[in-house]
C-alpha positions as CSV (number, residue, x, y, z in Angstrom):
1,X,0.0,0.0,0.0
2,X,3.1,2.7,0.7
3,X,4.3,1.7,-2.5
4,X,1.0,2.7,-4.4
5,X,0.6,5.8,-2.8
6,X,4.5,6.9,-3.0
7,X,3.6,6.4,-6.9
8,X,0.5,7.7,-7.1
9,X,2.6,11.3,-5.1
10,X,5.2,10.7,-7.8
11,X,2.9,10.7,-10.8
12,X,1.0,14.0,-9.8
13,X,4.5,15.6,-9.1
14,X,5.7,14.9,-12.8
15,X,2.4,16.7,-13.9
16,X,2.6,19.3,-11.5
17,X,6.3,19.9,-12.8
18,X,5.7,19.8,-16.4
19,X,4.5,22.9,-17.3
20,X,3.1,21.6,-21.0
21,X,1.6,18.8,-19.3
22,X,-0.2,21.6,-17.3
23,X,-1.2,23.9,-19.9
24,X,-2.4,21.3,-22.3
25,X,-4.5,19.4,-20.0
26,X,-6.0,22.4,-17.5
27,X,-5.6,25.4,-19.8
28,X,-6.0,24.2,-23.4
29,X,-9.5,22.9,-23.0
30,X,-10.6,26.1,-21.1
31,X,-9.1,28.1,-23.8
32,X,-10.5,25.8,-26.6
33,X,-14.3,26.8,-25.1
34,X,-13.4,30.0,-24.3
35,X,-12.8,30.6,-28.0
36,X,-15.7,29.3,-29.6
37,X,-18.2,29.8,-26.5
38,X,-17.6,33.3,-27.4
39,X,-18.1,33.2,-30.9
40,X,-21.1,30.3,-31.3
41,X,-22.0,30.0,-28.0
42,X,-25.1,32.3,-28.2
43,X,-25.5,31.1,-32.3
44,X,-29.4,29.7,-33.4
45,X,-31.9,30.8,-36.2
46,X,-35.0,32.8,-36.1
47,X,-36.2,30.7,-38.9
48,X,-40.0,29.5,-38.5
49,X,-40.6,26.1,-38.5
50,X,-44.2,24.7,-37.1
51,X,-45.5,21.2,-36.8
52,X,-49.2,20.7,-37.4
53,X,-51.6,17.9,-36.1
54,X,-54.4,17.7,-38.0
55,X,-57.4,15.6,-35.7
56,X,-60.1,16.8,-38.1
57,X,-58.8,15.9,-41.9
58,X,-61.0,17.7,-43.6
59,X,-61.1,19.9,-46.8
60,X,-61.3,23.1,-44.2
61,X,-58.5,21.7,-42.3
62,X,-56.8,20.7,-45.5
63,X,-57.3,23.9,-47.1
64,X,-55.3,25.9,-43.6
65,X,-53.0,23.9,-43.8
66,X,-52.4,24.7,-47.8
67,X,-52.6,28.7,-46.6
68,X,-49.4,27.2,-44.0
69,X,-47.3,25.6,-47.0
70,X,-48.2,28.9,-49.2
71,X,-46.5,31.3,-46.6
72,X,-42.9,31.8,-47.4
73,X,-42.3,32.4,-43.6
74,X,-43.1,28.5,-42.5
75,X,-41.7,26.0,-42.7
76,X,-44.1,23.1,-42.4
77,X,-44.7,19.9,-41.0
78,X,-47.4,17.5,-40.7
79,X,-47.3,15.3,-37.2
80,X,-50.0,12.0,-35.6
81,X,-48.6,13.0,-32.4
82,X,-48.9,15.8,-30.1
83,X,-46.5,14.3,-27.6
84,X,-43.6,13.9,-29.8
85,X,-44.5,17.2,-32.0
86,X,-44.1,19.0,-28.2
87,X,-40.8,17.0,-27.3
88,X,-39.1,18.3,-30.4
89,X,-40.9,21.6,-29.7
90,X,-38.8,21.5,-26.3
91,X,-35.7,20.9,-28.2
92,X,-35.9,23.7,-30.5
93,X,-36.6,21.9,-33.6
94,X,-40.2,23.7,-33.9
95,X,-40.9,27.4,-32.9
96,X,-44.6,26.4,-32.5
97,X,-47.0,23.4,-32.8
98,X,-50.6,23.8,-33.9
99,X,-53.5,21.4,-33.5
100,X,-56.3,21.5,-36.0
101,X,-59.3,19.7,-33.6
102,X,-62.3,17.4,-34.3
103,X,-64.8,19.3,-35.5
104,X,-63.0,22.5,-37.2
105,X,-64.5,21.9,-40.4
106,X,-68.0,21.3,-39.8
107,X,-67.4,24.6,-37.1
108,X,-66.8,26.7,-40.4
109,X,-69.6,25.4,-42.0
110,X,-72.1,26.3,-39.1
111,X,-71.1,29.4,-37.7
112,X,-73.2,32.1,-36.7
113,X,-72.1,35.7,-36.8
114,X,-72.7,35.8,-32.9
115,X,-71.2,32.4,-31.7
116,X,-67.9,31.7,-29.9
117,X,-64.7,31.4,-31.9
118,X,-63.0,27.8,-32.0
119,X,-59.7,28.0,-30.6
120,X,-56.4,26.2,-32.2
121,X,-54.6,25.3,-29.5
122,X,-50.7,26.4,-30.9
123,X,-48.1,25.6,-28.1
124,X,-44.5,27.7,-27.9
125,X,-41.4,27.2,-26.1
126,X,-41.5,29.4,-23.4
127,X,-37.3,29.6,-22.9
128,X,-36.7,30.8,-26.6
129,X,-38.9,33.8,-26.6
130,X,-37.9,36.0,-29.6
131,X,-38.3,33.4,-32.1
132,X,-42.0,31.7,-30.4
133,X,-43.6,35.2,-30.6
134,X,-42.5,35.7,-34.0
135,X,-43.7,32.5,-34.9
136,X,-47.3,32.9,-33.3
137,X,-47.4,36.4,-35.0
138,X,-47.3,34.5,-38.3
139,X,-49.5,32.0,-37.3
140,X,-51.9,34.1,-36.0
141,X,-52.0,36.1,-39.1
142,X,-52.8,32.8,-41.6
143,X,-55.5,31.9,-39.2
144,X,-57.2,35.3,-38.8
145,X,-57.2,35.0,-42.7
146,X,-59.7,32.1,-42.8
147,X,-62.1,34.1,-40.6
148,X,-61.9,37.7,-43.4
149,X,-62.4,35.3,-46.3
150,X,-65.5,34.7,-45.0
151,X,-68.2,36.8,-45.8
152,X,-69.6,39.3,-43.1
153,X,-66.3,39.0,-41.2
154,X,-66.7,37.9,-37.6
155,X,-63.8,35.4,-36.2
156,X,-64.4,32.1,-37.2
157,X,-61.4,30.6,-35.4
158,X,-58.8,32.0,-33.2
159,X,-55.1,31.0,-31.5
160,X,-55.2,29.9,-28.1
161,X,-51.5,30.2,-27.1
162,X,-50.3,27.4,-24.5
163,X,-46.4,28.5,-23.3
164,X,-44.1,25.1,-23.2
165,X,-41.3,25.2,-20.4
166,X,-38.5,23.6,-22.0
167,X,-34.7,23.3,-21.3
168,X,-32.6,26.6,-22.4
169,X,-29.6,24.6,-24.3
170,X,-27.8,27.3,-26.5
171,X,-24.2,25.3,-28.7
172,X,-22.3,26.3,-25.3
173,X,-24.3,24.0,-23.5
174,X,-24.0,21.5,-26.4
175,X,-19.7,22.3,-26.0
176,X,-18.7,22.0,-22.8
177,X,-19.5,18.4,-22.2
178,X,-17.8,17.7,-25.3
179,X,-15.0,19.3,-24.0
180,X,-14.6,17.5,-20.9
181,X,-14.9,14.1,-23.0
182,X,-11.6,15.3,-25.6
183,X,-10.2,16.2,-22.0
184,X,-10.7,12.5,-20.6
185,X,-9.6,11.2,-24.2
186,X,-6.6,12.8,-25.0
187,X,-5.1,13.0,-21.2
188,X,-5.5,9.1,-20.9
189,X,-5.2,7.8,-24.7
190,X,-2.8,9.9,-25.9
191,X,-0.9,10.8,-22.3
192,X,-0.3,7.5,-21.5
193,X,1.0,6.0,-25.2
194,X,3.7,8.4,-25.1
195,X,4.1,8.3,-21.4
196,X,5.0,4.6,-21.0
197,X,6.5,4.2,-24.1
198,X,9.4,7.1,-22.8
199,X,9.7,5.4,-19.7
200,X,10.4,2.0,-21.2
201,X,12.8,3.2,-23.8
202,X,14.7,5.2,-21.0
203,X,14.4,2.1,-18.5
204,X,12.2,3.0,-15.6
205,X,10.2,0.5,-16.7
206,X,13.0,-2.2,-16.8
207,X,14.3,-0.7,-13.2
208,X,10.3,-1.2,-11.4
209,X,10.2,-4.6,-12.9
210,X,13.7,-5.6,-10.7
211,X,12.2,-4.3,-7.9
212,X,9.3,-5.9,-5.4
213,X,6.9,-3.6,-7.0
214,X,3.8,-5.5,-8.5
215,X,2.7,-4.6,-12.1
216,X,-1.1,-4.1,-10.4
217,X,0.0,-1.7,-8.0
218,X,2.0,0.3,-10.3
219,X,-1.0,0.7,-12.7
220,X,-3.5,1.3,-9.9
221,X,-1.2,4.4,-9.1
222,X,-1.3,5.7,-12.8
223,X,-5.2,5.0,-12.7
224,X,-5.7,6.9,-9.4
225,X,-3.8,9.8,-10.2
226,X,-5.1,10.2,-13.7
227,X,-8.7,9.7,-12.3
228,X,-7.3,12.8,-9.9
229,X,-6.5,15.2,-12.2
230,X,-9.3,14.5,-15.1
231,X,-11.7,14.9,-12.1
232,X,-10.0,18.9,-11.1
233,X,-9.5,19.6,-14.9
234,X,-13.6,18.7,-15.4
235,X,-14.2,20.6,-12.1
236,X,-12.0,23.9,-13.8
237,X,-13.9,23.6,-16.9
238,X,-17.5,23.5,-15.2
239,X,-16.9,26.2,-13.0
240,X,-14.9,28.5,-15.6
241,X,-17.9,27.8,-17.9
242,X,-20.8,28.2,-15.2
243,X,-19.3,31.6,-13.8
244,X,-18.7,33.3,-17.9
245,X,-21.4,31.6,-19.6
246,X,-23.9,29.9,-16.9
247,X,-24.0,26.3,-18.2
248,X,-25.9,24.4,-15.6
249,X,-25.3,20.7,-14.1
250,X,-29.1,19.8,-14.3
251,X,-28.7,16.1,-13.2
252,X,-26.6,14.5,-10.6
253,X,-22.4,15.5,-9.9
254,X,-22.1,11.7,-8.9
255,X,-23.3,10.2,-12.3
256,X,-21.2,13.2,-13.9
257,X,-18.1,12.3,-12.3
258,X,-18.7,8.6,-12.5
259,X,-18.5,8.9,-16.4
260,X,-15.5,11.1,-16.0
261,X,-14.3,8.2,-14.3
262,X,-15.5,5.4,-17.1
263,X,-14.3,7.5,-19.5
264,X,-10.4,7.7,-17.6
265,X,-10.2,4.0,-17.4
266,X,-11.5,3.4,-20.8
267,X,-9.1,5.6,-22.7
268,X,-6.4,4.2,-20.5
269,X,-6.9,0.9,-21.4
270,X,-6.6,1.9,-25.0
271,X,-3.5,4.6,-23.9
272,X,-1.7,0.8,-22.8
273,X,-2.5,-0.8,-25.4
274,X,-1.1,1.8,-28.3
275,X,1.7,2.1,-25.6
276,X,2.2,-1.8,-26.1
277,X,2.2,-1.8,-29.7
278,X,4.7,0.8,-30.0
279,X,8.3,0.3,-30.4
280,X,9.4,3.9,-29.0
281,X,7.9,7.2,-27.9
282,X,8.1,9.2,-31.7
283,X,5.9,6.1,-33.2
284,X,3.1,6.0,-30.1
285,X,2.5,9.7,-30.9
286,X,1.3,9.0,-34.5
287,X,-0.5,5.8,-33.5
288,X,-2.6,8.0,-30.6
289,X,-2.9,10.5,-33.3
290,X,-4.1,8.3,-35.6
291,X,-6.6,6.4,-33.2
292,X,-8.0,10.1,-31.7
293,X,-8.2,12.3,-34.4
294,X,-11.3,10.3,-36.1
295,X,-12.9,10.0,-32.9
296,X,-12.7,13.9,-32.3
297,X,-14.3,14.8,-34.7
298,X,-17.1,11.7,-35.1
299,X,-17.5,11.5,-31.7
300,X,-20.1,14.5,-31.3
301,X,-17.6,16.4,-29.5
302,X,-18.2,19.6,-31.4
303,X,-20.8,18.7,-34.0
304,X,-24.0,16.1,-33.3
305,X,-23.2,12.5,-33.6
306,X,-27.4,13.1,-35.5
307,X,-26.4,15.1,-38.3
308,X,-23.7,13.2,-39.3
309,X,-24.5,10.7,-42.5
310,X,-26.5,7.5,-42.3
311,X,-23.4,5.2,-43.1
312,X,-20.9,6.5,-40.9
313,X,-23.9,6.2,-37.5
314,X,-23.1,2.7,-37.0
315,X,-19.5,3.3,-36.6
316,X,-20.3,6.3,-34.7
317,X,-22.0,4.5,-32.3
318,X,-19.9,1.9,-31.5
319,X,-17.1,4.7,-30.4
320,X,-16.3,5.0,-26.7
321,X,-16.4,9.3,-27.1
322,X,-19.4,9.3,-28.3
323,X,-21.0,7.0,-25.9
324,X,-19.1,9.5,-23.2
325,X,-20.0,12.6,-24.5
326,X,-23.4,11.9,-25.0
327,X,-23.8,10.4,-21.2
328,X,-22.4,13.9,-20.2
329,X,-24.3,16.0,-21.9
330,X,-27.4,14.0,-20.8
331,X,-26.7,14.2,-17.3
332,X,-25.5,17.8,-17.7
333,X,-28.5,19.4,-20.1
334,X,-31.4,17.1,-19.4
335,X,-30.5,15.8,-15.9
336,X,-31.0,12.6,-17.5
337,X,-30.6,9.6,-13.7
338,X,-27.6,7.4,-14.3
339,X,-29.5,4.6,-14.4
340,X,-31.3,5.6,-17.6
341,X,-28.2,6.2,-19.3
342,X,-27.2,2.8,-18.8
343,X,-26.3,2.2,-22.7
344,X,-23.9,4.4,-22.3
345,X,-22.0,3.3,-19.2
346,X,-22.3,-0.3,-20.4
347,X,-21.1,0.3,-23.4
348,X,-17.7,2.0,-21.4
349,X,-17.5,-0.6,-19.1
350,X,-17.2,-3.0,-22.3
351,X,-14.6,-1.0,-23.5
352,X,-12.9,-0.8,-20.5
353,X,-12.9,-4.7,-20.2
354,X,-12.2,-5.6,-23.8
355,X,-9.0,-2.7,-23.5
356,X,-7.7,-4.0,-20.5
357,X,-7.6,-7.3,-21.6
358,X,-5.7,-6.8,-24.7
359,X,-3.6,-4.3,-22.8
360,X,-2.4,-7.0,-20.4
361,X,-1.6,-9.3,-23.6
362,X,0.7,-6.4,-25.0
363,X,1.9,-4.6,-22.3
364,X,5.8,-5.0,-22.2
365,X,7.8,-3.7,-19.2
366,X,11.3,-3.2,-21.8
């Protein structure tokens, strides 16, 4: 036990006393979200896009929603379900969500110029106000127009606003868990390739092996201080990115730091095993490289793992970053309970297991 903690001291002190070590794994990330916080963070469109649910399918109905697909300013949609139409209302990809109820057509067909209005229940997002009042400004003009076509105007059909609370997720908010995941990937993948391959081609590793010192306890120190630092560096970022641009932790700082933890021992796993393969420190670089710099950028770190194209998702999803990254930004946006991100940590943990089992099989002390 005074062994693994001696090594454990030793291994912070080497980071501590490298001053790149420092500034590439505390200050690059901060200054990586710094950068394009600033410049996308507050970055979305005003553009009009409405979902409509049509419950009466009439040729009234029919005929609104052809006034809808003739306005320049809409973009359209035609949705079964009110539940799902309101879930991606929440998300942003609507500005406002019409239904068209039972009845609407036979309503036109029997109004009196003294009798109640029918109201179209059209729902907004609450938390994205400029472009939800725009939107029911539009909407509410089409729909008043049904009511002056009809001879001896009296309103034939109004908007009944309903507000939708939903999440306020701007890109920062969609960053900085990405951010922490590159963090986790690069300090562990890429820091320990090139970290054990220097000290096996300069000996330490040779020199531990002669001594009493178990090959457990000398990677249980690398894992705990590793797990030490990614843990302050995620800290740093969170609170540098709560205090300039107030990105919240809506779920629980145990399941966020429990994938900070996955995500450590899963990258270095695959850090031992590049570290392995490599016959000295100048080829583990290129073979980190060459393993990371796919997964940065298909791993949904800066761009969503759902845009990308149809035949590159399954490979996407099979990658350990973007099972990270999204389990972050889950738990951090949405709030989303460990246990219901459980795809996620499973599919780390079978990383983790798969990795250190190879790692073990090519792990060379000299």
């Amino acid at each position: 036990m005074k062994a693994y903690w001696q090594l454990t001291l030793a291994q912070l002190r080497i980071f501590a006393r490298n001053r790149q070590v420092l500034f590439f794994t505390l200050l690059f990330p901060i200054i990586l979200m710094l950068a394009l916080g600033s410049f996308l963070g507050n970055s979305g469109g005003t553009s009009i896009s409405m979902a409509v649910i049509d419950h009466d399918e009439s040729s009234a109905s029919k005929a609104l929603l052809s006034n809808f697909q003739k306005n320049e300013a809409i973009q359209l949609d035609q949705s079964n379900n009110v539940d799902e139409a309101l879930d991606e209302l929440k998300t942003d990809d609507y500005q406002v969500v019409m239904e068209i109820p039972k009845g609407y057509g036979k309503h036109l067909q029997t109004h009196a110029e003294k009798s109640k209005a029918l109201d179209l229940p059209v729902y907004y997002n609450e938390t994205n106000a400029s472009a939800s009042q725009l939107g029911l400004t539009v909407v509410t003009s089409a729909v008043d127009q049904v009511s002056k076509n009809i001879e001896d105007y009296s309103p034939v059909v109004a908007v009944q606003p309903k507000g939708v609370r939903a999440l306020d997720i701007g890109y920062i908010d969609f960053l900085v868990p990405g951010i922490v995941a590159m963090m986790i990937m690069n300090n562990n993948m890429n820091g320990v390739a090139g970290q054990i391959s220097a000290w096996r081609e300069r000996g330490i590793l040779r020199r531990m092996q002669g001594t009493r010192l178990k090959a457990s306890t000398f990677i249980a120190a690398q894992i705990t201080a590793r797990v030490l630092l990614n843990g302050l560096q995620a800290i740093l970022v969170l609170v540098v990115a709560s205090i300039l641009f107030n990105v919240q932790v809506n779920g629980s700082w145990l399941a966020l730091l429990t994938f900070v933890v996955l995500g450590t021992l899963a990258f270095m796993a695959i850090g031992f095993i590049i570290a392995g393969l490599a016959k000295n420190p100048e080829s583990a670089g290129p073979i980190a490289a060459f393993a990371s710099f796919p997964m940065l950028f298909l791993g949904g770190v800066f761009f969503s793992i759902n845009s990308m194209p149809e035949y590159l998702q399954p490979f996407v999803h099979v990658l350990p970053i973007s099972h990270l990254s999204t389990a972050l930004r889950e738990t951090m946006n949405v709030g989303t309970p460990f246990l219901g991100l459980w795809p996620h940590w499973l599919t780390l943990v079978a990383w983790l297991a798969v990795a250190f089992t190879i790692a073990s099989r090519t792990f060379k002390w000299e």
